[in-house]
N, C-alpha and C positions, 0 to 999 in steps of 0.2 A: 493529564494532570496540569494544573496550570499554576500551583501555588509553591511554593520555598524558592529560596535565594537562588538565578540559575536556572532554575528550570525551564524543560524545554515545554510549552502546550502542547497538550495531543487533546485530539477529540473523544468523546467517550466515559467521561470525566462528569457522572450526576451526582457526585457528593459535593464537587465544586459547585455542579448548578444549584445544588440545592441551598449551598450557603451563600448564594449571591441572589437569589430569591426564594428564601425560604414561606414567604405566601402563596406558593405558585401552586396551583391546583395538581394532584397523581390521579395518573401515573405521570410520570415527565414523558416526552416525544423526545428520542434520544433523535435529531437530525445532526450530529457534530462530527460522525464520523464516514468515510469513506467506504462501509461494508455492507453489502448485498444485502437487502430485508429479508429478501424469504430466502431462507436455508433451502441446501440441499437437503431433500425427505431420507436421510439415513436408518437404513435399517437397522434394529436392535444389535450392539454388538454381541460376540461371542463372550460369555464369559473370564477365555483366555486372553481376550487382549487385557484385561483386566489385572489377571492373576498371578501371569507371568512375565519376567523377563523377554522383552522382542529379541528375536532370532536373529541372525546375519541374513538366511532368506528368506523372513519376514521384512527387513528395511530393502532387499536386493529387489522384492517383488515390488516395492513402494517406486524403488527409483525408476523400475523398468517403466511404470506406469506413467511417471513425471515424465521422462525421456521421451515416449512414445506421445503426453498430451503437448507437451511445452517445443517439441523438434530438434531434441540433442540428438547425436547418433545413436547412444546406448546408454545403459546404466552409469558406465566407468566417467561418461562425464556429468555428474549428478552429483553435487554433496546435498543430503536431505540435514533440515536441524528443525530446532522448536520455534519455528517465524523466522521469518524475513531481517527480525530487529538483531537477534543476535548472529547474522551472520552479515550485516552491517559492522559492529561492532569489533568482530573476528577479525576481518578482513585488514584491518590497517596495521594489526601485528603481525602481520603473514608476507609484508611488501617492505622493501628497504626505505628509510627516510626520503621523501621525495616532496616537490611540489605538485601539491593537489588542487584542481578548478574544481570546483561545485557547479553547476551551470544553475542558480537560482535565481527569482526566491522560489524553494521545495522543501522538501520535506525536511526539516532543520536537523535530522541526527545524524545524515549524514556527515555533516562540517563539524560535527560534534566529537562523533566517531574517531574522524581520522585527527582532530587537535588531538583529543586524547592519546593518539595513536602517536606523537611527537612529530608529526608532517606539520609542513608549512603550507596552510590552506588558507584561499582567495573563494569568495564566492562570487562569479562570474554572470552577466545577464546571458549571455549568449556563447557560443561555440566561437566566434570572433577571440571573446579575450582566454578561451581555454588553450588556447595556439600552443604547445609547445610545452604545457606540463607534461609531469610525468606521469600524473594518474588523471584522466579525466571522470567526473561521476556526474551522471545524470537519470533523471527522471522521464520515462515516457511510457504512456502520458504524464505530461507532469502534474502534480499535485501543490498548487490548487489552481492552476490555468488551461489543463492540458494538453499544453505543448507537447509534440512530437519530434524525434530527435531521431535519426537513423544510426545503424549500427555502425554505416559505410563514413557518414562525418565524422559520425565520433572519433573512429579510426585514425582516420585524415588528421584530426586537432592536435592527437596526442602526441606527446614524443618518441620515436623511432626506439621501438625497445622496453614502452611506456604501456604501462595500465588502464584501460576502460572498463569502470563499473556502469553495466546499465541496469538501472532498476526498474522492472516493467512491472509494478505491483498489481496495477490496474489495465492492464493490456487482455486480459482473458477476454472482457466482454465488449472487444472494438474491434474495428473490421481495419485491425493492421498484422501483416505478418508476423511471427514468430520468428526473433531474434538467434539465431542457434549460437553456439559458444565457438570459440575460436579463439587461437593464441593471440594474447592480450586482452581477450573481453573475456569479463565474467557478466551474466545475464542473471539479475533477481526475481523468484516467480513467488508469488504469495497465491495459496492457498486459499486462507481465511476467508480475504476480502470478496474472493470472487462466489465461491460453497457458502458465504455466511456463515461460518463456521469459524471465527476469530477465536472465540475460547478455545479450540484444540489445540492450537499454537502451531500452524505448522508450516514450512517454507522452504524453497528449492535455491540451489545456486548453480547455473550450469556454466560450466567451465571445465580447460583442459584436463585430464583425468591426472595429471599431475597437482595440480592446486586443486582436484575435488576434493582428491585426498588429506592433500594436508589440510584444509577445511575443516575435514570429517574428524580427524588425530586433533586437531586444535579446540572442537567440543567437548572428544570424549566417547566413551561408547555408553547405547542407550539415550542418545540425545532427544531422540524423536519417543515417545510414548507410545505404548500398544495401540490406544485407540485410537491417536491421531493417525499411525501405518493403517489399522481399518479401515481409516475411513476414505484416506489417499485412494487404498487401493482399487477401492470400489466406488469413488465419486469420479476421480482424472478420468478415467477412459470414457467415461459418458458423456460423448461429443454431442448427443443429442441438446440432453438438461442444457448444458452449455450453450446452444444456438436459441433453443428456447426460452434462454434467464437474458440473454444479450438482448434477445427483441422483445422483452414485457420490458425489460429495465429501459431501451430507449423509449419506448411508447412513455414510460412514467418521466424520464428524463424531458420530453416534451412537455409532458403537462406540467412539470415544476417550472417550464422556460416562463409558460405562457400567464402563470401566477405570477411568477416574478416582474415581468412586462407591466402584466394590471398594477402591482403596487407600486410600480414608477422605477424600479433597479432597471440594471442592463447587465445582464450576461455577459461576463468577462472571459470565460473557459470552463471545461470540467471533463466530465467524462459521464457515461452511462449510470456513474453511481452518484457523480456528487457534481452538482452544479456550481461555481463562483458567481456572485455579483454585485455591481458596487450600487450605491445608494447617497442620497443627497445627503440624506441623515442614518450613518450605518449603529453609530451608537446609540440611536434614541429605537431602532427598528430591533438590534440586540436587546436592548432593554424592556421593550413590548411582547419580544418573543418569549422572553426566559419570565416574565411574569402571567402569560401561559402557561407554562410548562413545557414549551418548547425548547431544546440549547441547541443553537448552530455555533458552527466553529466562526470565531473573531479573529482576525490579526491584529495585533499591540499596532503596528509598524503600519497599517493601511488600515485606518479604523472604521471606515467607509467601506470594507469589501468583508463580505459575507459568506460563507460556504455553506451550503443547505446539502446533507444526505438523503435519501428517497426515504419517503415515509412508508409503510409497510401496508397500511389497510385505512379504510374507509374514513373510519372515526379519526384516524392522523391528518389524514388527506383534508379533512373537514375543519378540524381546528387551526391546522395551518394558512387553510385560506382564510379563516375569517378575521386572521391577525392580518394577513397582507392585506384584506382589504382596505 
């Protein structure tokens, strides 16, 4: 959403595009957000995930499966919730008043998050000025340049004693190690974005089985929904799909490079799923895209730098270039 007093932008948001060009030809080409086009092929669910109340060994089976795709030891350090967002959110009620670095610009809820949360938060360009806080939080890859940030600095930055949130929302489909949890890191794993499955809402937080816990006591029981444990369960351990979505989604991440080149931008960062890049004229090139039907995500704050999601099929692919040209 991008509109009331305060608000943070997220991508995603076609009722905004559609009031800020409501001549634009439908369907809209949703490019604004960071989440895989083609869905994991999930098979029909069961009835019961529907019908009933999820078990203790229906979410037990869910974590084992996170643990086993994401490289925790076991279940015990798995808190599972409904997305990524609200255990952002969680987390700053869960930690004593401290000084918090953000290492941005990223993804804005975090800073949001922990102000809300009564912390005295700094949004930092680099691991240089997070020196010495007491919760360090970062993105990697970051979103919207992404930057890479290891588990080992982060450690190093913080204060002796002190908090690291890493959020690896978009780590599933890059050829970087898997982060494991460890006392003072908590590690964020999203779901959604990687299966294309954002509507189930679903999201990992691995960390010591002390804080999984109280993670999990701080939602609530029945946090995670029947069909989103379904789908868990039977999409994470499919390392296959997974090697197979990383290497279509870089081959498409090339061809968005090499569009982006012809219309005269330059590639600033991104990831497999979503490119960044700035442009001479980024508001006049937002403004030709959304009167398309196309929305990419805008920064207020760099109005020149553009983030483009992977378009899903042919006819997207087609329309999008004939705007860059």
């Amino acid at each position: 959403m991008e509109e009331g007093p305060g608000a943070i932008p997220h991508g995603g948001d076609l009722g905004a595009a559609r009031r800020l060009f409501p001549e634009a030809p439908e369907p809209w080409i949703d490019l604004s957000t960071g989440i895989n086009p083609v869905p994991y092929p999930l098979p029909p669910f069961e009835a019961s995930a529907l019908h009933r109340l999820p078990s203790p060994d229906d979410l037990g089976r869910l974590k084992a499966a996170a643990a086993d795709a994401y490289g925790a030891p076991d279940a015990d350090h798995v808190a599972a919730a409904p997305g990524t967002q609200i255990l952002i959110e969680t987390l700053p009620r869960l930690v004593p008043k401290s000084h918090v670095a953000v290492v941005g610009p990223t993804y804005a809820e975090h800073a949001a998050a922990w102000t809300r949360g009564g912390h005295a938060v700094e949004v930092v360009p680099d691991l240089a000025g997070a020196a010495g806080a007491g919760v360090v939080v970062a993105v990697s890859p970051n979103n919207p340049d992404g930057r890479i940030f290891s588990s080992c600095d982060l450690r190093r930055a913080v204060a002796p004693g002190g908090l690291v949130v890493l959020d690896q929302a978009f780590a599933d489909l890059e050829e970087m190690p898997p982060a494991a949890p460890a006392p003072g890191l908590v590690v964020l794993r999203s779901f959604g974005k990687t299966f294309g499955l954002a509507g189930l809402r679903l999201g990992f937080a691995l960390a010591e089985p002390a804080l999984a816990r109280r993670l999990e006591a701080a939602l609530g029981p029945w946090a995670v929904s029947g069909p989103a444990i379904a789908a868990g369960v039977i999409a994470l351990p499919d390392a296959g799909w997974r090697r197979e979505a990383a290497a279509a989604r870089g081959h498409d991440a090339a061809r968005l490079d090499r569009m982006i080149l012809r219309a005269g931008g330059r590639v600033i960062g991104g990831t497999r799923l979503f490119r960044t890049a700035t442009f001479d004229d980024g508001p006049g090139l937002f403004r030709r895209l959304g009167e398309a039907g196309l929305y990419v995500r805008r920064f207020p704050e760099r109005p020149n730098d553009l983030r483009f999601g992977l378009p899903l099929d042919k006819a997207a692919w087609c329309r999008l270039s004939r705007v860059l040209k």
